[in-house]
LUMKEVEX-736769 format. One record per residue (C-alpha): residue number from 1; residue in three letters; y, x, z. Coordinates in steps of 0.25 Angstrom, whole numbers, plus 5000, padded with zeros to 4 digits. Last residue first. Layout:
! residues N
NUM,ALA,Y,X,Z
...
! end
This chain:
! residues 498
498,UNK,4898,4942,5035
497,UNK,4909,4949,5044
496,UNK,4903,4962,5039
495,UNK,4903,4960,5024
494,UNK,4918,4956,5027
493,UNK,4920,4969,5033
492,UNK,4914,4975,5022
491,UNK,4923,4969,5013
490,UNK,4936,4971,5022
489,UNK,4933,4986,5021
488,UNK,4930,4985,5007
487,UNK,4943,4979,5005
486,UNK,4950,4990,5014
485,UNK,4943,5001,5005
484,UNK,4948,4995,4995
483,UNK,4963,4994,4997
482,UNK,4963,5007,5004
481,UNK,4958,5012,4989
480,UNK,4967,5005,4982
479,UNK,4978,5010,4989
478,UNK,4973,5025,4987
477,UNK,4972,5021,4972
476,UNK,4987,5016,4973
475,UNK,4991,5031,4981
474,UNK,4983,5037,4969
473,UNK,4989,5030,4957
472,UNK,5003,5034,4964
471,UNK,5001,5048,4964
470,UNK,4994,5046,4950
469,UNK,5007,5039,4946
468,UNK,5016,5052,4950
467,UNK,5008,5062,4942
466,UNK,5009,5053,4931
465,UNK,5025,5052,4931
464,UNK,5023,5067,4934
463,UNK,5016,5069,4922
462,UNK,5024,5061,4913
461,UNK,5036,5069,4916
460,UNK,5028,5082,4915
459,UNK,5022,5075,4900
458,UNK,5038,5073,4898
457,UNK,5043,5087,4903
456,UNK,5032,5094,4895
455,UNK,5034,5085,4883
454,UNK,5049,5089,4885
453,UNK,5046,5104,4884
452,UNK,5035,5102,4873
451,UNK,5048,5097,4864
450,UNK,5054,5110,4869
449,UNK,5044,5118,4865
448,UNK,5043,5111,4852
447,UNK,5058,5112,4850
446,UNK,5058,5129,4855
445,UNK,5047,5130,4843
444,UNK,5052,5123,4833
443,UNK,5066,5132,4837
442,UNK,5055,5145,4838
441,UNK,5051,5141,4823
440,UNK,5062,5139,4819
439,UNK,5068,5153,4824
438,UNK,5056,5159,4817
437,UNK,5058,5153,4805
436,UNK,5073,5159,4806
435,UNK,5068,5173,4811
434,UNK,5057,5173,4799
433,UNK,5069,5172,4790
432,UNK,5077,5182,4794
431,UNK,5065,5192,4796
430,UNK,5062,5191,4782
429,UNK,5068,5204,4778
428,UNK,5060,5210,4790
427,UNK,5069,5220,4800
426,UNK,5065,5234,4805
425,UNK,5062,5237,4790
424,UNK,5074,5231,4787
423,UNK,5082,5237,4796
422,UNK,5076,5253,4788
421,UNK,5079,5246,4776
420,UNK,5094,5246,4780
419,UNK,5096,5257,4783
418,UNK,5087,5263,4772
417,UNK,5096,5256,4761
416,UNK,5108,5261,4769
415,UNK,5101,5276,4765
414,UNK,5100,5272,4752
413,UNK,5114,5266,4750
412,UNK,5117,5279,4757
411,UNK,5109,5289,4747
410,UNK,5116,5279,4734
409,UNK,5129,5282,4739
408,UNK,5125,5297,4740
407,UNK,5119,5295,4725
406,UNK,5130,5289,4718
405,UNK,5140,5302,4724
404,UNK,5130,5311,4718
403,UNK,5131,5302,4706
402,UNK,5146,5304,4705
401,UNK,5144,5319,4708
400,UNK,5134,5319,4698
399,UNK,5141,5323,4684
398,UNK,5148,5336,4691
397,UNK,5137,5339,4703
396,UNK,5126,5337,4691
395,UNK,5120,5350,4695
394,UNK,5120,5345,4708
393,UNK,5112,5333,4702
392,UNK,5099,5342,4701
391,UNK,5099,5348,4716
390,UNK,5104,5332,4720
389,UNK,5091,5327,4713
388,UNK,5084,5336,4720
387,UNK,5089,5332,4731
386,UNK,5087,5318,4728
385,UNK,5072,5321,4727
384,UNK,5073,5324,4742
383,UNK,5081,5311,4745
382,UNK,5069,5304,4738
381,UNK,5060,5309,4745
380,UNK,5066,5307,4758
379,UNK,5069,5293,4754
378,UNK,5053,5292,4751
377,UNK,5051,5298,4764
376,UNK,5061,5287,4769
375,UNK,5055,5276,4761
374,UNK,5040,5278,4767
373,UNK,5048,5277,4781
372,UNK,5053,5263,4778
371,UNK,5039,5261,4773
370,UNK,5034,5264,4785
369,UNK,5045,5256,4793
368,UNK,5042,5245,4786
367,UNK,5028,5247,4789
366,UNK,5033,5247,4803
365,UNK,5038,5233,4802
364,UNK,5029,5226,4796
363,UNK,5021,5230,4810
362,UNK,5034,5224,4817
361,UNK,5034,5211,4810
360,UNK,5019,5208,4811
359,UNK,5022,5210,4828
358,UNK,5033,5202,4827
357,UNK,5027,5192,4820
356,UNK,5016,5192,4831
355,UNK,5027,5191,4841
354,UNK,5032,5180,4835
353,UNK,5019,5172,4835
352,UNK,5017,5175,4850
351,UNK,5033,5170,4853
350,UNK,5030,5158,4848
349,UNK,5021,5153,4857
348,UNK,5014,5136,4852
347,UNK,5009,5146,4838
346,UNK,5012,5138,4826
345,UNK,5026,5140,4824
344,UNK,5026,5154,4828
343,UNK,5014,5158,4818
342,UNK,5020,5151,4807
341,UNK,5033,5161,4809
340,UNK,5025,5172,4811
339,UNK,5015,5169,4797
338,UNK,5030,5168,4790
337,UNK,5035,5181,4797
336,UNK,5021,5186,4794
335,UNK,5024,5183,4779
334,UNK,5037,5189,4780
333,UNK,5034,5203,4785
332,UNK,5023,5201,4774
331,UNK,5035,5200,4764
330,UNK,5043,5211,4771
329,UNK,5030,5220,4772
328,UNK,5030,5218,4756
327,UNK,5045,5220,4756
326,UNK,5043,5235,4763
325,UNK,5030,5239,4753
324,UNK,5040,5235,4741
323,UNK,5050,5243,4748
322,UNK,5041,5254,4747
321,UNK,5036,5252,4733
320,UNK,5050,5252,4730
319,UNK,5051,5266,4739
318,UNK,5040,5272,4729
317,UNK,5047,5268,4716
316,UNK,5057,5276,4724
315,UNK,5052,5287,4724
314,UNK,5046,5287,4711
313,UNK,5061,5284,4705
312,UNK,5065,5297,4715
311,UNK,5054,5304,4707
310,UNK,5060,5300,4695
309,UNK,5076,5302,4699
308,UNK,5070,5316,4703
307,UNK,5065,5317,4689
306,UNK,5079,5312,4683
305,UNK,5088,5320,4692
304,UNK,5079,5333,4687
303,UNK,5084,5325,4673
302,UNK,5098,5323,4679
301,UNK,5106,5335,4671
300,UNK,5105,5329,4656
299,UNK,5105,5314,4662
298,UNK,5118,5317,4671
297,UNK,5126,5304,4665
296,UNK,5112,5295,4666
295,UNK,5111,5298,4682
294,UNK,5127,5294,4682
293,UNK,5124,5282,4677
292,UNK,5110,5279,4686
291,UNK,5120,5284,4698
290,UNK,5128,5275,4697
289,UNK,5115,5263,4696
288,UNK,5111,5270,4708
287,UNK,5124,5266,4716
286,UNK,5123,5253,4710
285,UNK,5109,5253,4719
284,UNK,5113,5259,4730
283,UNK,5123,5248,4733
282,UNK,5113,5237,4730
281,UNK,5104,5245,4739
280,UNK,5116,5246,4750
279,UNK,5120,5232,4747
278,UNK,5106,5227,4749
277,UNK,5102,5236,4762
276,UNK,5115,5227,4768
275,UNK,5111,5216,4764
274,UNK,5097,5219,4771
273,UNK,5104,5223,4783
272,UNK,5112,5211,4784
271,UNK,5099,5202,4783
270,UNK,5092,5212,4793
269,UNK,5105,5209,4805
268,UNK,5102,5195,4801
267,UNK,5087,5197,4805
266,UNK,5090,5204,4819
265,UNK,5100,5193,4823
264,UNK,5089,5183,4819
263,UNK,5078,5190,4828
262,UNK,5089,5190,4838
261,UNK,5089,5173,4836
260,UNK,5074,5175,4835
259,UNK,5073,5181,4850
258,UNK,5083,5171,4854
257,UNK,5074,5161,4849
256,UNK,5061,5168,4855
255,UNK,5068,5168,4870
254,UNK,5071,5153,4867
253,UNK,5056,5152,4864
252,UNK,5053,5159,4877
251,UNK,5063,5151,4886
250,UNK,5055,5140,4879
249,UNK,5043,5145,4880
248,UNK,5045,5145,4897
247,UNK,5050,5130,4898
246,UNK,5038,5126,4890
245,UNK,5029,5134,4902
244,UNK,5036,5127,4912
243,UNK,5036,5114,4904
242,UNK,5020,5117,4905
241,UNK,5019,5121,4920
240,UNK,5024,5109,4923
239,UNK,5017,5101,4915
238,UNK,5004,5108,4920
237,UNK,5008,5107,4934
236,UNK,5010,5090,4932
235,UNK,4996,5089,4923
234,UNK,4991,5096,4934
233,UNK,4996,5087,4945
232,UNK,4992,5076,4935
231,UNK,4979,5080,4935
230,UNK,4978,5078,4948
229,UNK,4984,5064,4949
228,UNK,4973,5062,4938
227,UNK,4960,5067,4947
226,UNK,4968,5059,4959
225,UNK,4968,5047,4950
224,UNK,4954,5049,4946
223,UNK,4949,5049,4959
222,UNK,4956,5038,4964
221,UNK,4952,5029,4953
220,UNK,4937,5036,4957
219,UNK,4939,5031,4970
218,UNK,4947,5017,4968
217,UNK,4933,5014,4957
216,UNK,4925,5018,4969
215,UNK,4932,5008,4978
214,UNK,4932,4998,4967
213,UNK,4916,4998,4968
212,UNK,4915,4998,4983
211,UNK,4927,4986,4984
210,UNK,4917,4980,4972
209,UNK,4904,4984,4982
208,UNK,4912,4976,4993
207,UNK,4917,4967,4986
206,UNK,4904,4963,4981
205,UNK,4901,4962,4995
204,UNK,4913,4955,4998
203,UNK,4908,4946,4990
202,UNK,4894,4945,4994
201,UNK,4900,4943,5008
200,UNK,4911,4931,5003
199,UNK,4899,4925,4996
198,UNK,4891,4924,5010
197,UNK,4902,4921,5017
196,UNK,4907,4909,5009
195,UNK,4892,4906,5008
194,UNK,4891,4906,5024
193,UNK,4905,4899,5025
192,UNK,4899,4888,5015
191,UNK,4887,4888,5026
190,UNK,4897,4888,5037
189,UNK,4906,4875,5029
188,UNK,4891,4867,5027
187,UNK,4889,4870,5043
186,UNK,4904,4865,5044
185,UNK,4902,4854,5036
184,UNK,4889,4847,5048
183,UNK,4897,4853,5059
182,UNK,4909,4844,5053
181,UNK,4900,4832,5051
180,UNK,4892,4833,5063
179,UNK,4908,4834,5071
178,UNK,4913,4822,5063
177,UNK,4898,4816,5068
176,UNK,4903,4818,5082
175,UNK,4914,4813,5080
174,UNK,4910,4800,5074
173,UNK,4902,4799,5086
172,UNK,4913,4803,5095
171,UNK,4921,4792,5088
170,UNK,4911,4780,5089
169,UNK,4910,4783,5104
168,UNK,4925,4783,5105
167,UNK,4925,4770,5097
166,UNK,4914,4763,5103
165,UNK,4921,4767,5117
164,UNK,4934,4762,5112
163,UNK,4928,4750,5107
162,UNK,4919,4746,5122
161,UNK,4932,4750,5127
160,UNK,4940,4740,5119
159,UNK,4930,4730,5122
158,UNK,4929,4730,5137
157,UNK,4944,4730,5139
156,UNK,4947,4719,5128
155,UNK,4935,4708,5135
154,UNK,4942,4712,5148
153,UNK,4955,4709,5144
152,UNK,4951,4698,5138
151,UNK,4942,4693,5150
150,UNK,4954,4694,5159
149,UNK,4964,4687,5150
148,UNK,4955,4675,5153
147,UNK,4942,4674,5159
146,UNK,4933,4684,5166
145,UNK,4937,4685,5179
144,UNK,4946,4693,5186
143,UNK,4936,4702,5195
142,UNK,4924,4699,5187
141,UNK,4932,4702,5175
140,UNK,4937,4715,5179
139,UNK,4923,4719,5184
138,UNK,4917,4716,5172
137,UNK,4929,4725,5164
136,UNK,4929,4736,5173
135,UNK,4911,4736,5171
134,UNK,4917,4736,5156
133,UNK,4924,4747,5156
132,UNK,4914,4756,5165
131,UNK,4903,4751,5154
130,UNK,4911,4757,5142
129,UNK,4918,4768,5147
128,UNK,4902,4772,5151
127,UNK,4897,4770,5138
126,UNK,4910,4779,5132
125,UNK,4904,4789,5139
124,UNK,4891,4789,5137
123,UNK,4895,4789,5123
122,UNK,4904,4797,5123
121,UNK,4893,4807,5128
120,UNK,4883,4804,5118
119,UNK,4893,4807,5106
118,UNK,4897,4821,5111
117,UNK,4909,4825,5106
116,UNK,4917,4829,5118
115,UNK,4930,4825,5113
114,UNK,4925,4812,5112
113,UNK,4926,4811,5129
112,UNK,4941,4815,5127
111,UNK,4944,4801,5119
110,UNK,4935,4793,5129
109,UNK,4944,4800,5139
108,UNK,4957,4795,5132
107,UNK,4952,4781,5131
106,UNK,4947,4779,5145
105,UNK,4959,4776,5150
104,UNK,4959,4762,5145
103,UNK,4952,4756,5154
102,UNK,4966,4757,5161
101,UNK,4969,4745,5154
100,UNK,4966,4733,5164
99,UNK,4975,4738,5174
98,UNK,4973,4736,5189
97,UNK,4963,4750,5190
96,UNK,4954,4751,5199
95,UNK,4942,4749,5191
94,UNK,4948,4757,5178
93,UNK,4953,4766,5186
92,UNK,4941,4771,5193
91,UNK,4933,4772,5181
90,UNK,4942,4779,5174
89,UNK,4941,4790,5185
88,UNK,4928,4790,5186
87,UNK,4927,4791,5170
86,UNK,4937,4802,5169
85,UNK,4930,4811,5177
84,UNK,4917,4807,5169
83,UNK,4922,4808,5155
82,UNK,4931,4823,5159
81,UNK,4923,4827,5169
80,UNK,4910,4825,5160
79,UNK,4916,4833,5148
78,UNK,4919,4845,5156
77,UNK,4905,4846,5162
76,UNK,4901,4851,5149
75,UNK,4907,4863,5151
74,UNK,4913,4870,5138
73,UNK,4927,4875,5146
72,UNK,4919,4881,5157
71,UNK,4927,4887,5170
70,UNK,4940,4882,5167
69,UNK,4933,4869,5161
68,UNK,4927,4865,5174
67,UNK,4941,4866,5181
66,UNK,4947,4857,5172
65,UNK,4935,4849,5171
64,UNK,4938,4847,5187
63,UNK,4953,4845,5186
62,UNK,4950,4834,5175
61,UNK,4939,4826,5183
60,UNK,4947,4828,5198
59,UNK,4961,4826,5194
58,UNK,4960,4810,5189
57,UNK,4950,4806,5198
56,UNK,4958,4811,5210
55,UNK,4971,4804,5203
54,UNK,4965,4790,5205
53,UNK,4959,4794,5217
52,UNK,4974,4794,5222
51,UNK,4979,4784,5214
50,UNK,4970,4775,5221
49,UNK,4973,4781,5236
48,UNK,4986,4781,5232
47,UNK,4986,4767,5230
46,UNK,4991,4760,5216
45,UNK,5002,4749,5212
44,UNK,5013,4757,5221
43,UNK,5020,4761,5209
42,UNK,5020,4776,5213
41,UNK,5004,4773,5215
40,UNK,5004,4768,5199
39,UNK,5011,4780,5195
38,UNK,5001,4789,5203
37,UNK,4991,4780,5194
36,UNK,4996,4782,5181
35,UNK,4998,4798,5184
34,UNK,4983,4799,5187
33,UNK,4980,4791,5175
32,UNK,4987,4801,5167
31,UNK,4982,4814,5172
30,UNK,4968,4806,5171
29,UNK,4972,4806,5157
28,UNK,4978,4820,5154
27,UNK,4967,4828,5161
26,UNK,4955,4819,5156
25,UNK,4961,4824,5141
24,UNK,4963,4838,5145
23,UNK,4948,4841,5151
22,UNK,4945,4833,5138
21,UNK,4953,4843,5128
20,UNK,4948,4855,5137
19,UNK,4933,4851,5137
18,UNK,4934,4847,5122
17,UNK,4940,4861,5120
16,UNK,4930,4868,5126
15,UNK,4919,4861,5121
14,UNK,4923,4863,5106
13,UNK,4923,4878,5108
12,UNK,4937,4885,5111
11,UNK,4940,4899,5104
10,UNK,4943,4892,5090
9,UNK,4955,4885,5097
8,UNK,4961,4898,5094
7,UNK,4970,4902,5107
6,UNK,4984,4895,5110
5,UNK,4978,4884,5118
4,UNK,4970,4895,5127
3,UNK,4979,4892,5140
2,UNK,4977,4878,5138
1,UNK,4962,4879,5139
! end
């Protein structure tokens, strides 16, 4: 038993532990009384014969229970070795002994006999305390005769034992009832246990179903958030694949801002030309204003000068309607620069609507170069009527050589006039002006792009940031998911248990 002191005590029954405690008990007493006695032979007041058998009846009883409660530590036979063993051996005392107090040995045992809790059985033997003390107590008096201090004594020894038994009798009773009580709470504590457990099952049922249900709910959470981290993976390529193309038109945009910037080049070169084509009309035309006096100063010889004058009129009555014709293409040359220019800023690719422009422009174009070509025939007429003119006026070599001179400055005013009509035609009047719309339009169009540029970064920015908390949302719903499947692990092993 003392091996086992460290172990739960919940391993011992109730027997086993009275057995030991009053195996224990008669141990230490008759250990005791043994010791008194051997003291009283080193005194010389006892025999060694009497000490001993003293010491006999001391070792046998506790060495035998000892030896019983190896092999069985609930016998029964336990509790007689220790009130029986004792008994013999405060028996012998208490007759052979000089001292009226050794009755008081039985104190301790009475003490171990309640440890038994069997009511019947202290009483037996606290009886037999009872009768034994008082056959000493007769036999005391009959020896030294009732009377005197003798009876007192006497009269105090048969009383206090007959109290101390009451008492010890009185004591296993009530502790026996202590024990009724506490057998009669523990039921009413097992069948609160029982409800406990019933309740605590039905809950761990519901738990159960709500683990269940929350564990469906973590699935399809799960779900979701793997549908969204893949998403984001898209959303993540499709960003990047977006600034890449934004990155692209805007090396093509600045491509189209050099292209205007030439465009621009081309359009001032037009303006200079077009000055130019001015002066030399302007030129040509007070150069005709000359030869107006000089036509008036030959009128007598100038009236084959006059008809060929009349049909060069018709001729170029016929190079007006020309140039009419050419600034009518100018104007619609205009109006597509105009629809080109709307076009550019609506459409989300610049370069298409130029490209239509351009288109409208180069068709414009070769009408020009129609008409330009109409002028040259009519040129060629006129060159032709100016030969006869020439035949006429060399009959007016004296009065005409001042005109003659007019008219070869008027020929290459002319033939400038061409040059330059000839750039014209290549190049709109207007161009100027639909360059610098278009460049405008192109600068709108680079800010927007790159406004588009940094939302692309900002939405990328924010889509890695996303990306990022949907890695993080799954790891926490994987958590979760451990986390509930434990629980319902330890639900159903609570289900089991109850």
């Amino acid at each position: 038993m003392k091996g086992r002191k460290t172990k739960n005590l919940a391993e011992f029954s109730e027997k086993e532990i009275a057995n030991w405690a009053g195996l224990l008990g008669l141990t230490i007493i008759t250990v005791i009384i043994s010791l008194a006695y051997i003291l009283e032979l080193v005194k010389g007041s006892r025999s060694v014969a009497y000490v001993a058998v003293t010491v006999l009846l001391s070792v046998v009883p506790f060495s035998v229970g000892w030896i019983i409660f190896r092999k069985n530590r609930e016998s029964r036979a336990i509790r007689h070795i220790v009130s029986y063993g004792f008994a013999v051996l405060y028996v012998f005392v208490l007759f052979t002994a000089n001292n009226d107090l050794v009755f008081t040995y039985v104190v301790p045992m009475l003490i171990m006999v309640t440890l038994f809790e069997d009511v019947a059985y202290t009483i037996k033997i606290g009886v037999g305390v009872v009768v034994v003390n008082v056959i000493a107590v007769a036999i005391s008096l009959v020896q030294n005769g009732a009377k005197g201090e003798n009876l007192v004594t006497a009269e105090i020894h048969a009383l206090l034992i007959i109290v101390i038994v009451i008492y010890f009798i009185w004591v296993t009773i009530t502790t026996a009832k202590f024990g009724k009580v506490r057998l009669s709470r523990l039921g009413v504590e097992q069948e609160k246990t029982e409800e406990i457990l019933k309740s605590v099952l039905q809950i761990s049922g519901r738990m159960g179903e709500t683990v269940s249900s929350v564990s469906s709910e973590v699935d399809t959470l799960r779900q979701s958030v793997d549908h969204t981290l893949t998403s984001m993976t898209e959303v993540n390529k499709g960003t990047n694949e977006s600034a890449e193309a934004v990155q692209k038109q805007m090396t093509m945009t600045q491509a189209i801002k050099t292209r205007i910037g030439d465009v621009e080049t081309v359009s001032a070169v037009i303006d200079d030309n077009v000055k130019s084509t001015s002066e030399a009309i302007e030129e040509g035309q007070n150069n005709i204003n000359r030869m107006d006096i000089l036509t008036s100063q030959v009128d007598k010889a100038g009236k084959d000068v006059a008809e060929a004058l009349r049909s060069f009129q018709e001729t170029t009555s016929q190079m007006n309607t020309i140039t009419d014709m050419i600034t009518e293409v100018a104007t619609q040359t205009s109006l597509l620069a105009l629809n080109a220019s709307i076009e550019a800023a609506r459409a989300g690719d610049a370069g298409r609507g130029f490209a239509v422009v351009a288109s409208e422009i180069s068709n414009l174009s070769g009408q020009t170069t129609q008409a330009t070509n109409d002028i040259n025939g009519l040129i060629t007429s006129v060159a032709s009527q100016l030969e006869v003119m020439v035949g006429t006026i060399e009959k007016l070599l004296k009065a005409g050589e001042e005109e003659t001179e007019c008219a070869q400055e008027t020929s290459r005013s002319f033939a400038a006039i061409t040059r330059h009509m000839q750039e014209i035609t290549r190049h709109s009047t207007d161009l100027d002006r639909i360059v610098h719309d278009l460049a405008a339009a192109n600068e709108e169009i680079m800010a927007s792009v790159e406004t588009i540029s940094a939302m692309t970064e900002e939405v990328t920015a924010h889509a890695n940031e996303t990306y990022s908390s949907s890695e993080q949302n799954q790891e926490i719903v994987s958590h979760i998911d451990n986390l509930v499947d434990e629980l319902n692990q330890d639900a159903e092993e609570l289900q089991t248990h109850g």
